[in-house]
C-alpha positions in Angstrom: 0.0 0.0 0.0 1.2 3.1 -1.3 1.5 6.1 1.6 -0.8 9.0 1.0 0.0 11.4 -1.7 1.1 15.0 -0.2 -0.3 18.0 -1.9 1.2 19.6 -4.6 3.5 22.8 -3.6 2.1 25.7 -4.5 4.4 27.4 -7.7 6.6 29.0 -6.3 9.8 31.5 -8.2 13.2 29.8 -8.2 14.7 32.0 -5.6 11.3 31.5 -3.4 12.1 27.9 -3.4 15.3 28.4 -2.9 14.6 30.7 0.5 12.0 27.3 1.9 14.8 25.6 1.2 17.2 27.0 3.0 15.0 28.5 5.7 14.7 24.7 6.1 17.7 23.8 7.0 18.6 26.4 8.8 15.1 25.4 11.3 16.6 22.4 11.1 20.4 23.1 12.7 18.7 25.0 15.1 16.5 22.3 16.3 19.7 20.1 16.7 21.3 23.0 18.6 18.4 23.5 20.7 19.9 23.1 24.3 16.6 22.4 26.3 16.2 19.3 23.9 18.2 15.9 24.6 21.4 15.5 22.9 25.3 15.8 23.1 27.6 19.0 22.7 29.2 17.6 19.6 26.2 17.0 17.6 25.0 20.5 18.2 28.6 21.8 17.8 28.4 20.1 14.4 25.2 21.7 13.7 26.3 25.1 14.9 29.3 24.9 12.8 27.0 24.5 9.9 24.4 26.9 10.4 27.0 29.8 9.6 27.1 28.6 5.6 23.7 27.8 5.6 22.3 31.6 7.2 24.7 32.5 4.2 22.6 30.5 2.1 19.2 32.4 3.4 20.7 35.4 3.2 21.8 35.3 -0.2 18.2 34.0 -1.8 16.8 36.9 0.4 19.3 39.1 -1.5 18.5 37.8 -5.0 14.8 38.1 -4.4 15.3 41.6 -4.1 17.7 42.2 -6.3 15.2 40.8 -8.7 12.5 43.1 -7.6 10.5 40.6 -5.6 10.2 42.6 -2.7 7.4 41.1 -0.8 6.6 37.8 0.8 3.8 36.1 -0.4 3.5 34.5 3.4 0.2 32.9 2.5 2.1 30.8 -0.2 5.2 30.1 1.4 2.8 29.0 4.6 1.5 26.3 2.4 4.8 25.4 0.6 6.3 24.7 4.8 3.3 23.1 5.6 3.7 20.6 2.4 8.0 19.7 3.2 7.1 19.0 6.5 7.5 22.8 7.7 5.4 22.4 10.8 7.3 19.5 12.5 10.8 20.6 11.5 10.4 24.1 13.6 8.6 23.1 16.2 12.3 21.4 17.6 13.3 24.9 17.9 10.6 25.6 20.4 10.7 24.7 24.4 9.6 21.5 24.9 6.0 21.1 27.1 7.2 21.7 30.8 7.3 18.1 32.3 4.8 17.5 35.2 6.6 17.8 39.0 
């Protein structure tokens, strides 16, 4: 049985798929770095390590969406292009966790 199929992204510019992207990945390495979640120093020392060329990568498809003349977030778009790679779940590790019960 097949899993179910996820919806399509919405169409997005190159250099708006290239900010998810990256914005991605960068909610990603900070989820990993996040100290009040369980882990070691080295994997977040890893991830830290990494996060510097990838907030390069963010902010350089910030700059060429500018540059381009795309000056304005279409948030409602994006939202839904998060929501379909998984957006939701990959920053909510860079959030507190729920305070456990005394």
């Amino acid at each position: 049985m097949l899993p179910p199929e996820l919806p399509p992204l919405p169409a997005l510019t190159r250099a708006e798929g290239e900010l998810v992207d990256r914005y991605l990945e960068v909610a990603d390495l900070l989820g990993r770095i996040n100290p009040a979640r369980a882990g070691d120093t080295y994997r977040g020392l890893r991830a830290a390590q990494a996060l510097v060329a990838r907030a390069a990568q963010l902010r350089d498809a910030l700059a060429l969406m500018h540059r381009r003349g795309e000056t304005e977030l279409h948030a409602t778009t994006l939202a839904r292009a998060l929501r379909v790679l998984d957006g939701e779940r990959r920053t909510a590790r860079v959030l507190l966790p729920p305070d456990a019960p005394d």
